[in-house]
Rosetta silent file (secondary structure, phi, psi, omega in degrees, C-alpha in Angstrom):
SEQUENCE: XXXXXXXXXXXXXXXXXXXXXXXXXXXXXXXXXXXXXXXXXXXXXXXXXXXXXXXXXXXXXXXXXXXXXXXXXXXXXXXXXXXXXXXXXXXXXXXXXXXXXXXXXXXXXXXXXXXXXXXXXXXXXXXXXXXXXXXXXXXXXXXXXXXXXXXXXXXXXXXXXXXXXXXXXXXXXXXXXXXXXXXXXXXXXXXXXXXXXXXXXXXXXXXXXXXXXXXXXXXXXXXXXXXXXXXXXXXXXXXXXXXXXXXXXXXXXXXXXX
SCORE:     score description
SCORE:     0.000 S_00000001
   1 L     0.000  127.562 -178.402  -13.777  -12.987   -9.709 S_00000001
   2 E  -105.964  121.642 -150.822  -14.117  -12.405   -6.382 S_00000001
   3 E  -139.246  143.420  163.231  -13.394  -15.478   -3.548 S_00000001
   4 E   -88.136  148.106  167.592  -13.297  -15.299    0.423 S_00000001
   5 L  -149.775  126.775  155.800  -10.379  -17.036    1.835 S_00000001
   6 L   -29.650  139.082  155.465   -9.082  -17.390    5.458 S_00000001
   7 L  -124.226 -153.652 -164.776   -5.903  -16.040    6.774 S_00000001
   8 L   -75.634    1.274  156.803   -3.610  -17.475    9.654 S_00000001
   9 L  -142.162   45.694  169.491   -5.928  -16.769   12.072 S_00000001
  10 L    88.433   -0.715  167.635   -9.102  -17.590   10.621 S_00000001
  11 L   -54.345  160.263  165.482  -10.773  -14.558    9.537 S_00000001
  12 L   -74.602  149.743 -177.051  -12.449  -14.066    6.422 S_00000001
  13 L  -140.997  138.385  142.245  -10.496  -12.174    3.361 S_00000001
  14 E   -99.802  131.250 -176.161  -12.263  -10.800    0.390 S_00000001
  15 E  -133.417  110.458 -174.599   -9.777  -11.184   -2.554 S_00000001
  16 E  -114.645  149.765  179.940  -11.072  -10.352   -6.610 S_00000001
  17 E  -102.978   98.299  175.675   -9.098  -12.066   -8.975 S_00000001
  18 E  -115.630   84.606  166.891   -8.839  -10.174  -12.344 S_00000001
  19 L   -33.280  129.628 -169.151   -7.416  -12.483  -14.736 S_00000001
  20 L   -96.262  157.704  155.184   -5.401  -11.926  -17.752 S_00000001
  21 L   -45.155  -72.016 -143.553   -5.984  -14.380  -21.202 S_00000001
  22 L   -95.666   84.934  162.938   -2.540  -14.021  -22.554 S_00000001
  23 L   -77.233  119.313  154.810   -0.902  -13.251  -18.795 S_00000001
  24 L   -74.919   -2.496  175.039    1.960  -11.389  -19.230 S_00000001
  25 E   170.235  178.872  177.175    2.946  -11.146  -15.068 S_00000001
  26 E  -118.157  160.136 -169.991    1.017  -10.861  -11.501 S_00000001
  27 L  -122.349  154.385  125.347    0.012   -7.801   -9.659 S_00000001
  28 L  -146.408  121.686  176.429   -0.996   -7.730   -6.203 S_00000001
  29 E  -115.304  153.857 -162.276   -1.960   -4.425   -5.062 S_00000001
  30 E  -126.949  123.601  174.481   -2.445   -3.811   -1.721 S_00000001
  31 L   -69.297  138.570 -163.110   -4.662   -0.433    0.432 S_00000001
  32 L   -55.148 -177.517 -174.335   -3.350    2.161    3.081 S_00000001
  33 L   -64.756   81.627 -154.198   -4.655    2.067    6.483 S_00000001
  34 L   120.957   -1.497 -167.900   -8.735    2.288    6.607 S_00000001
  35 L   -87.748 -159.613  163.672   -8.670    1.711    2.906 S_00000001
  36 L  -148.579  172.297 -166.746  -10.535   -0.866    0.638 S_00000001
  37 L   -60.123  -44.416  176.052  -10.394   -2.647   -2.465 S_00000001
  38 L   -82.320  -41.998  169.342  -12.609   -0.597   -4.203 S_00000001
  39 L     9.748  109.086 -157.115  -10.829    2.372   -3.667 S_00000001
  40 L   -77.279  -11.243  178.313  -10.792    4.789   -7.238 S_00000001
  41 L   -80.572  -58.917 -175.660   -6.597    5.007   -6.681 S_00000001
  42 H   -58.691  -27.187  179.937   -6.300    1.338   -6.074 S_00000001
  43 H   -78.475    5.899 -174.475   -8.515    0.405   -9.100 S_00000001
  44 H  -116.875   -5.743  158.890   -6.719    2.796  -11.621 S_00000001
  45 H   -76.117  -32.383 -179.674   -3.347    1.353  -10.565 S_00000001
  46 H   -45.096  -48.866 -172.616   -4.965   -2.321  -10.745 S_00000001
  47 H   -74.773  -29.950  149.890   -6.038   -0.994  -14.273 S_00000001
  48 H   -56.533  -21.575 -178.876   -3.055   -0.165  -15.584 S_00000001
  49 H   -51.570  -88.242 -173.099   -1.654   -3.382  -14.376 S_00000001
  50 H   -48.211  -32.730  157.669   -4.619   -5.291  -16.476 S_00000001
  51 H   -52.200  -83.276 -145.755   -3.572   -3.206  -20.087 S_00000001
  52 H   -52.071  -49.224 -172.140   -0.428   -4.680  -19.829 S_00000001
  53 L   125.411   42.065 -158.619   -1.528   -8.079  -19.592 S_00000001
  54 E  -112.671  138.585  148.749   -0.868   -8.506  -15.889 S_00000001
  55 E   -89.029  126.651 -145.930   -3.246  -10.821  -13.655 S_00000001
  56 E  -114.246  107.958 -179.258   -4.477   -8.217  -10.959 S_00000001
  57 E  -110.067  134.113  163.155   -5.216   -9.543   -7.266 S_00000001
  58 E  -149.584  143.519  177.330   -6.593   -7.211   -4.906 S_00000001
  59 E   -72.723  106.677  171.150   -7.446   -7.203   -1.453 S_00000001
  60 E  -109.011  142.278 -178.015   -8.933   -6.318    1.894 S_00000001
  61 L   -56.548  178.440  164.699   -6.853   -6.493    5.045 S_00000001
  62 L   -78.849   94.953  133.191   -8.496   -7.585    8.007 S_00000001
  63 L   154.532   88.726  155.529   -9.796   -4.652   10.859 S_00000001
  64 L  -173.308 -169.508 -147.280  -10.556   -1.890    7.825 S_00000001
  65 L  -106.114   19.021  173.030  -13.853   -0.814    6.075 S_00000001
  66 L   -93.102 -133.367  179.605  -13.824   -3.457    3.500 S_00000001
  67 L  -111.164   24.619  159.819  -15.239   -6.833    3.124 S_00000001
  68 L   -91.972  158.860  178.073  -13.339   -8.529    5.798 S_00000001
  69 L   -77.679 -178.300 -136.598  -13.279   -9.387    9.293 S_00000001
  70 L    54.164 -178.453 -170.353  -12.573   -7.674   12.004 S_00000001
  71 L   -94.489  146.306  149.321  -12.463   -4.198   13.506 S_00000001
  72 H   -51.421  -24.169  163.771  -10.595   -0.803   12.214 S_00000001
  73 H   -35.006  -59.362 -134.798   -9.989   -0.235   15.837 S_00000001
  74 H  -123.833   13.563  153.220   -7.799   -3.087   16.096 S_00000001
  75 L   -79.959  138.638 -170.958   -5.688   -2.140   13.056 S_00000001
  76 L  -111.433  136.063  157.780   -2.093   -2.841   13.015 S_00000001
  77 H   -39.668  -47.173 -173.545    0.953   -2.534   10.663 S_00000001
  78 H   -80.993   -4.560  164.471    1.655   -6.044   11.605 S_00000001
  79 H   -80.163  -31.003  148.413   -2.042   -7.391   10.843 S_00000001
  80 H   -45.486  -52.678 -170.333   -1.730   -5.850    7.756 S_00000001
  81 H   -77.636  -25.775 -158.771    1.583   -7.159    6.300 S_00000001
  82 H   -74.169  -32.235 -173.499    0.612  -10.427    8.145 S_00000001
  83 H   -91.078  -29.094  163.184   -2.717  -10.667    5.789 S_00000001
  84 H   -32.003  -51.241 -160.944   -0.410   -9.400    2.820 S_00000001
  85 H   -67.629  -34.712 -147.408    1.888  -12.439    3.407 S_00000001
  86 H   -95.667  -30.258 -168.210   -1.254  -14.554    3.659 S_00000001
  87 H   -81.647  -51.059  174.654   -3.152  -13.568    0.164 S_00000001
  88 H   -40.374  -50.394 -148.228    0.140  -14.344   -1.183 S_00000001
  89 H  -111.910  -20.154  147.029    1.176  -17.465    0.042 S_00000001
  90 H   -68.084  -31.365  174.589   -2.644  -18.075   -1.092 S_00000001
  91 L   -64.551  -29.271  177.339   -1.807  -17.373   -4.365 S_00000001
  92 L   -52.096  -44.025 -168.434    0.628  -19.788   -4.668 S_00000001
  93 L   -75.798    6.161  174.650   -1.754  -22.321   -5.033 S_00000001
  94 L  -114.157  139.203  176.460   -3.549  -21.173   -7.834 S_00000001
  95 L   -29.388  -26.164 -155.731   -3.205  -21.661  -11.556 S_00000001
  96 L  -116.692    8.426 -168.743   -2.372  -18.337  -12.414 S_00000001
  97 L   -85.897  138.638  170.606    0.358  -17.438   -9.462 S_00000001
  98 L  -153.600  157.185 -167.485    3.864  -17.239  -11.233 S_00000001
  99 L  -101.384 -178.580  -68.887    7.166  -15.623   -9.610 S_00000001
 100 L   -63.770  131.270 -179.779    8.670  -12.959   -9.583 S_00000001
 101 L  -116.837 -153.557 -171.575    5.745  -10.825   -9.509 S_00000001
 102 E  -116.263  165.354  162.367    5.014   -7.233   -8.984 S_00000001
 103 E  -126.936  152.138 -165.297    3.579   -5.263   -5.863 S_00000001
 104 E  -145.431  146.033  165.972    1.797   -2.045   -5.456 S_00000001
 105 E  -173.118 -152.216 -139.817    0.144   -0.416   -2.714 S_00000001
 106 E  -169.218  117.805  158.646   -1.139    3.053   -1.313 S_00000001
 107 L    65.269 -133.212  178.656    0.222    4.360    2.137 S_00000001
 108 H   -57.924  -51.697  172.065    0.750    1.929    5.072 S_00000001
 109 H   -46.692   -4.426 -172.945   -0.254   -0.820    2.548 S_00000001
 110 H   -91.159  -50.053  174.129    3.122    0.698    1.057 S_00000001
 111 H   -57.525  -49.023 -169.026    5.104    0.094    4.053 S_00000001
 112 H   -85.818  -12.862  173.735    3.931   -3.267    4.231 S_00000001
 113 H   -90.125  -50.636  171.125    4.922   -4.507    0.407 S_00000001
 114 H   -23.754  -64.441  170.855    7.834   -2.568    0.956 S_00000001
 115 H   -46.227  -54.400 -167.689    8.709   -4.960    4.035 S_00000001
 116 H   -66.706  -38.571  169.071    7.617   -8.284    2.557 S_00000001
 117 H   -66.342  -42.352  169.001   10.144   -7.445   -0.134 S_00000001
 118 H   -39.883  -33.338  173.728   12.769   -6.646    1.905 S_00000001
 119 L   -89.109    0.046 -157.936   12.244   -9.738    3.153 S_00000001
 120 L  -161.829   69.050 -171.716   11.500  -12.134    0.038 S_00000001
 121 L   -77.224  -28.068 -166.588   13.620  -10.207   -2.798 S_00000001
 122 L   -75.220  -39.571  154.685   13.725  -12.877   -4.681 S_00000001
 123 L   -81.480   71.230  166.994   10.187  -13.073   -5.479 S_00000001
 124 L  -177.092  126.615 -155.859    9.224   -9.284   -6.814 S_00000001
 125 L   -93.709  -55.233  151.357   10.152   -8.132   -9.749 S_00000001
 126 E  -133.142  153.030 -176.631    8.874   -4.690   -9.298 S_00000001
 127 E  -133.625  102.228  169.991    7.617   -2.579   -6.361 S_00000001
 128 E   -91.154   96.168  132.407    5.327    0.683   -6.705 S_00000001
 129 E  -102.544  133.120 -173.941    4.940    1.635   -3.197 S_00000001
 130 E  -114.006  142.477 -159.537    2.900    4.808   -3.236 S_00000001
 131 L    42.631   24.712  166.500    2.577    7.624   -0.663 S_00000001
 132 L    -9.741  125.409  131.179    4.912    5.083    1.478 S_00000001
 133 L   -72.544  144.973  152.284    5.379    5.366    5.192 S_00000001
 134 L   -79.985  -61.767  172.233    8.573    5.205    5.792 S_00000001
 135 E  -153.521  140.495  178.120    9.112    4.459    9.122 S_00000001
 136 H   -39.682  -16.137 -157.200    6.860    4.868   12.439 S_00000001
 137 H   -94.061  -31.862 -155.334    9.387    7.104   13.629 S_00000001
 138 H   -91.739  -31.668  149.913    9.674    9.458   10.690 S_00000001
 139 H   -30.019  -73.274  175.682    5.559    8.993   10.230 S_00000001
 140 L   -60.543   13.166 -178.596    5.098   10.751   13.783 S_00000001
 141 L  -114.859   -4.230 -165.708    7.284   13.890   11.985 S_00000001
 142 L   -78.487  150.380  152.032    4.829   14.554    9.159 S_00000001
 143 L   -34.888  -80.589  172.526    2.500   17.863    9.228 S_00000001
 144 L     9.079  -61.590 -129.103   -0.195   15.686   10.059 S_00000001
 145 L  -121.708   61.526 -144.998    0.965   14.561   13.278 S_00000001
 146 L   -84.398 -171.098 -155.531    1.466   18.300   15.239 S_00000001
 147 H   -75.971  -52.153  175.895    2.863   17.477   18.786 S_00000001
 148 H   -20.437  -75.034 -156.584   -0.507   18.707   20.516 S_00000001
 149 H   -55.149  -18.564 -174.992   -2.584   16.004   18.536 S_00000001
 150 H   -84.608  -27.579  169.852    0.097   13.402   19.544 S_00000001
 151 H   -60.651  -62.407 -163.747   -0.010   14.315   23.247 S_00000001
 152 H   -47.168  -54.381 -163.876   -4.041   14.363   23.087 S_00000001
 153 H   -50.224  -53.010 -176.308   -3.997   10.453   21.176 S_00000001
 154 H   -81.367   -2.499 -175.366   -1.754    9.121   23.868 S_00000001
 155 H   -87.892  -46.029  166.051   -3.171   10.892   26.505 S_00000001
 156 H  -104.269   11.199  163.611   -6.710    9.798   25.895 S_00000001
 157 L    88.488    0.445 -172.821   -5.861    6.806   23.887 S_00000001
 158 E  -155.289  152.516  159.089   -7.241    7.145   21.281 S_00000001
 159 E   -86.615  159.459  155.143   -7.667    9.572   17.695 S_00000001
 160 E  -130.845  156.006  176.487  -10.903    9.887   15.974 S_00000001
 161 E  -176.480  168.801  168.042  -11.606   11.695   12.753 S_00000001
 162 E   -81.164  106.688 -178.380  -13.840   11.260    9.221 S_00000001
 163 L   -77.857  143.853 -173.976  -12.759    9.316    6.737 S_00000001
 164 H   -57.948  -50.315 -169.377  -12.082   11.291    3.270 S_00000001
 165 H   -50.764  -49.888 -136.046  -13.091    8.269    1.298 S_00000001
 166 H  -142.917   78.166 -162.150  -16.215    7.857    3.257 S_00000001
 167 L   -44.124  -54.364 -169.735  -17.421   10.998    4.712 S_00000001
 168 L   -39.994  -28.762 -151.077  -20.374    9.052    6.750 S_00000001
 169 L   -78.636   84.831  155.785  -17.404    6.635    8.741 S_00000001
 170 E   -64.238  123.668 -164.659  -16.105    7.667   11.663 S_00000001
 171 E  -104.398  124.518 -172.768  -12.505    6.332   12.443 S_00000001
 172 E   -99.980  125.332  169.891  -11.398    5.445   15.932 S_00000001
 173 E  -140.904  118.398 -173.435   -7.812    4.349   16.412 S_00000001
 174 E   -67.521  156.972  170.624   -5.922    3.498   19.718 S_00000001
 175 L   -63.241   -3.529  169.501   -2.059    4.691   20.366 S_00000001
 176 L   -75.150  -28.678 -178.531   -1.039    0.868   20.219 S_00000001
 177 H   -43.659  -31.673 -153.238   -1.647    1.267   16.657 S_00000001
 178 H  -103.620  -17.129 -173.781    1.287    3.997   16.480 S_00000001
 179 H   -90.149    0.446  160.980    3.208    2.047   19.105 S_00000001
 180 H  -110.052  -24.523  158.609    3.404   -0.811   16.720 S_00000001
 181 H   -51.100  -52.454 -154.436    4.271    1.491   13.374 S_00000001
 182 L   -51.288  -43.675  179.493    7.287    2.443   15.835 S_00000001
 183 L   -34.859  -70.221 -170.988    8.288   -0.883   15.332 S_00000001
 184 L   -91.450  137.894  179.506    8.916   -0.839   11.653 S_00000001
 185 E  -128.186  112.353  171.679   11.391    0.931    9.447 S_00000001
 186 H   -93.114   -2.677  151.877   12.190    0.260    5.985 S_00000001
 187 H   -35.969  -30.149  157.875   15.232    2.155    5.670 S_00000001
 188 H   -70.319  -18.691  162.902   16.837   -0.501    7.407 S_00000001
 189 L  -146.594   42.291  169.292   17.349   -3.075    4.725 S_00000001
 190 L   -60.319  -13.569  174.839   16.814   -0.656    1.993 S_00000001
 191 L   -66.318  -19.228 -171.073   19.741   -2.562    0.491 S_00000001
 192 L   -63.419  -64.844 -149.390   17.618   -5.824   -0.411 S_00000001
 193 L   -59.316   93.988 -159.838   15.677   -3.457   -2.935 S_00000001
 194 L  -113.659   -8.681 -149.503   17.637   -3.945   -5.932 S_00000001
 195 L  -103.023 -161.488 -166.869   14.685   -4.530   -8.424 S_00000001
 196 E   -88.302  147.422 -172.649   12.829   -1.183  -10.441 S_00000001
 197 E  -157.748  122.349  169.131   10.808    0.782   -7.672 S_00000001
 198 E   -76.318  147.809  164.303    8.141    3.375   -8.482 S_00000001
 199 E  -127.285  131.362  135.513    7.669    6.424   -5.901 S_00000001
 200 E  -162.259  147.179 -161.460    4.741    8.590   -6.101 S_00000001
 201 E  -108.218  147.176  158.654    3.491   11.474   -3.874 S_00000001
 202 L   -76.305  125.003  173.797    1.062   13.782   -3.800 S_00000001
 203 L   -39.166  -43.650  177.144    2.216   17.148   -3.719 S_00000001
 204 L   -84.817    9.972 -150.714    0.202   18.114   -1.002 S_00000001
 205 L   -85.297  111.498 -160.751    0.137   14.886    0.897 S_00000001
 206 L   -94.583  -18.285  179.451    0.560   16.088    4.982 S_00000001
 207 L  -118.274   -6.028  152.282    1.069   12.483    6.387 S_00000001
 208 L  -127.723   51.859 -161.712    3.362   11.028    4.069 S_00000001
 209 L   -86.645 -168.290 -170.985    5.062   13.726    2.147 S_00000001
 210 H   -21.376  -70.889  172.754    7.536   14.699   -0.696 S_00000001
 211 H   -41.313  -41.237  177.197   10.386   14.895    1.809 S_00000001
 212 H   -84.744   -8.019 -177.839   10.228   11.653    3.270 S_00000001
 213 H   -79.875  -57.874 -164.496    9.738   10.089   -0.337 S_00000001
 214 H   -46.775  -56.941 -176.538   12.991   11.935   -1.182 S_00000001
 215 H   -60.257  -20.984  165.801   14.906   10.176    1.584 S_00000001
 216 H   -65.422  -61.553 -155.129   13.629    6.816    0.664 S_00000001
 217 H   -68.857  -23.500 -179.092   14.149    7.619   -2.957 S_00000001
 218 L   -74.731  -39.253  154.261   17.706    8.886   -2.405 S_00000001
 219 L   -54.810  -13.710 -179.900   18.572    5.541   -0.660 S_00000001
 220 L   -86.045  120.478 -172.130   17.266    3.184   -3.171 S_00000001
 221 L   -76.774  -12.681  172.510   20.131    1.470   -4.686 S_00000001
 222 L   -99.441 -145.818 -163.969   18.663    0.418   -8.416 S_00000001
 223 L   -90.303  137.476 -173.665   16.596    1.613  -11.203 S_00000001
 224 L  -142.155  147.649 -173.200   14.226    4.255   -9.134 S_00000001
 225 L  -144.560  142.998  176.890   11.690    6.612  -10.501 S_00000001
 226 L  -134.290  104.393 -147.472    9.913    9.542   -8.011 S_00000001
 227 E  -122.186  114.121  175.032    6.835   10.946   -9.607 S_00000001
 228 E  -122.250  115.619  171.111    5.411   14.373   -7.368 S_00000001
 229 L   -39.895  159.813  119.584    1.541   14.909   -8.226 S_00000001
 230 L   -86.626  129.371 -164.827    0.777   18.598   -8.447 S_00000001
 231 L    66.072   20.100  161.951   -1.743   19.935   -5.920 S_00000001
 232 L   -87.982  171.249  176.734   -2.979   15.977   -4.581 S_00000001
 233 L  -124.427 -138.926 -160.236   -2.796   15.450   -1.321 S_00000001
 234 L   -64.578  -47.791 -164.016   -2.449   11.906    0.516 S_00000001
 235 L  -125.919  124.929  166.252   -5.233    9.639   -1.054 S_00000001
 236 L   -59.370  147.015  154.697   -6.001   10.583   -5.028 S_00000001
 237 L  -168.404  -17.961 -179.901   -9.478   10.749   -6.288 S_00000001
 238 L   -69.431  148.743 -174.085   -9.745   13.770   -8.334 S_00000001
 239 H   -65.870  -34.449 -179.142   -9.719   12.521  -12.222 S_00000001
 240 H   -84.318  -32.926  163.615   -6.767   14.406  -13.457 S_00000001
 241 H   -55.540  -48.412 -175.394   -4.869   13.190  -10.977 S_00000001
 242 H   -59.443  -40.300  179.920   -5.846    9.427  -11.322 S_00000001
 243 H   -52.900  -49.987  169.838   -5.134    9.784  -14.928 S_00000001
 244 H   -66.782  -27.126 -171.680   -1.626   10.981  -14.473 S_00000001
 245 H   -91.883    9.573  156.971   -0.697    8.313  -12.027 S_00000001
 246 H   -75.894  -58.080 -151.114   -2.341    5.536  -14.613 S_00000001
 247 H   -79.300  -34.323 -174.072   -0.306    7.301  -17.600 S_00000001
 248 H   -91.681   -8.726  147.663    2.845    7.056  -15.302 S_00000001
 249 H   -36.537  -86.295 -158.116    2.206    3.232  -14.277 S_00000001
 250 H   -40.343  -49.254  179.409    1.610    2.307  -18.015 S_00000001
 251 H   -63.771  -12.729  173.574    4.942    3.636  -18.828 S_00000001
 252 H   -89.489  -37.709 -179.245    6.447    1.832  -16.182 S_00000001
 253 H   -78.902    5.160  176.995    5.509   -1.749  -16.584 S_00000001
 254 H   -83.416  -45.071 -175.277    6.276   -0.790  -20.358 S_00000001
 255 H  -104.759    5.383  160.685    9.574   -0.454  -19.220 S_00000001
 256 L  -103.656   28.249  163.545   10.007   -3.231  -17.281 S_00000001
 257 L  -117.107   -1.899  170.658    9.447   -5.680  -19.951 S_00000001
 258 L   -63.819    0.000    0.000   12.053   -3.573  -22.034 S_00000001
């Protein structure tokens, strides 16, 4: 089921609802920066979710290519986690919302469940963030990000490139964007995260990769599991890949009813 809802500052949200019968827990997965809803990564974590007996909510932020308002231009970290916070605190309010439940998400959307838990431990049970940022700081360190291209963005304000999902799209993003990732770091209260925490990277992944997952993963103080694709890169879509990172999901929410 699919519903529009407002967030806190009055935009439109698209939000599908995929309801379990017998629910056994909540889901909310949430997409990287430019991403959508639809996404073939987010919907094969979503699906694994939905075996288990999980009610699956998933989203699109506001200022990305999905069915919400705003611009990608005017994407943020903090407009993201701010409409995370907001689908949430919608959720309460519905028959089917129950505590603690789990979150998942893909990239920046990683960064930002990552955060909300740090901040709300008490509600999340489990947390797959996948192909995490880490931190803005550690982000601007990736292969991705060589020093030229970082000079050029702030110099003329702005990057552009083609998005892989969507070959047709060209994506424009200003250097405030990167000067508010600078803000956030979750490495700094890596101690709240005490619950079960999924990692997984694509081997090949150039803007969040292995290495910075290790340093996260090395830092996590509970039950932790770090899963490295072979040969993916940042955003999955090849089949064998999607498959493995379904088959390692199922075993995980398998073991967190164990």
């Amino acid at each position: 089921m699919k519903q529009f809802i407002q967030n806190r500052k009055g935009q439109k949200m698209a939000v599908v609802i995929e309801e379990s019968k017998n629910q056994k827990g909540l889901a909310f997965m949430m997409h990287g920066l430019g991403g959508f809803k639809e996404q073939p990564h987010i919907k094969t974590i979503a699906n694994a979710f939905k075996k288990k007996g999980y009610t699956v909510v998933r989203f699109d932020t506001t200022n990305t290519f999905g069915e919400s308002d705003g611009k990608y231009e005017n994407a943020t970290t903090t407009n993201y986690y701010e409409d995370l916070e907001d689908v949430i605190s919608w959720a309460k309010s519905q028959n089917w919302y129950q505590e603690p439940f789990c979150l998942a998400g893909h990239s920046l959307g990683s960064l930002c469940i990552v955060l909300y838990t740090e901040s709300y431990p008490n509600k999340v049970k489990a947390l797959a963030p996948i192909s995490t940022v880490i931190s803005g700081k550690l982000n601007l360190k990736a292969p991705c990000y060589s020093k030229e291209k970082i000079e050029e963005w702030k110099k003329t304000g702005w990057r552009i490139e083609r998005s892989t999902t969507r070959p047709y799209v060209i994506k424009r993003l200003p250097w405030s964007h990167m000067e508010d990732r600078l803000k956030y770091d979750i490495l700094e209260r890596v101690d709240k995260l005490t619950m079960p925490v999924l990692l997984i990277v694509g081997e090949k992944d150039n803007s969040c990769p292995p290495k910075h997952q290790k340093i996260l993963y090395d830092k996590l103080p509970k039950k932790k599991e770090l899963h490295i694709i072979k040969d993916a890169p940042h955003t999955f879509s090849k089949e064998a890949h999607l498959k493995e990172i379904k088959d390692i999901f199922l075993k995980w929410i398998n073991s967190l009813d164990n």
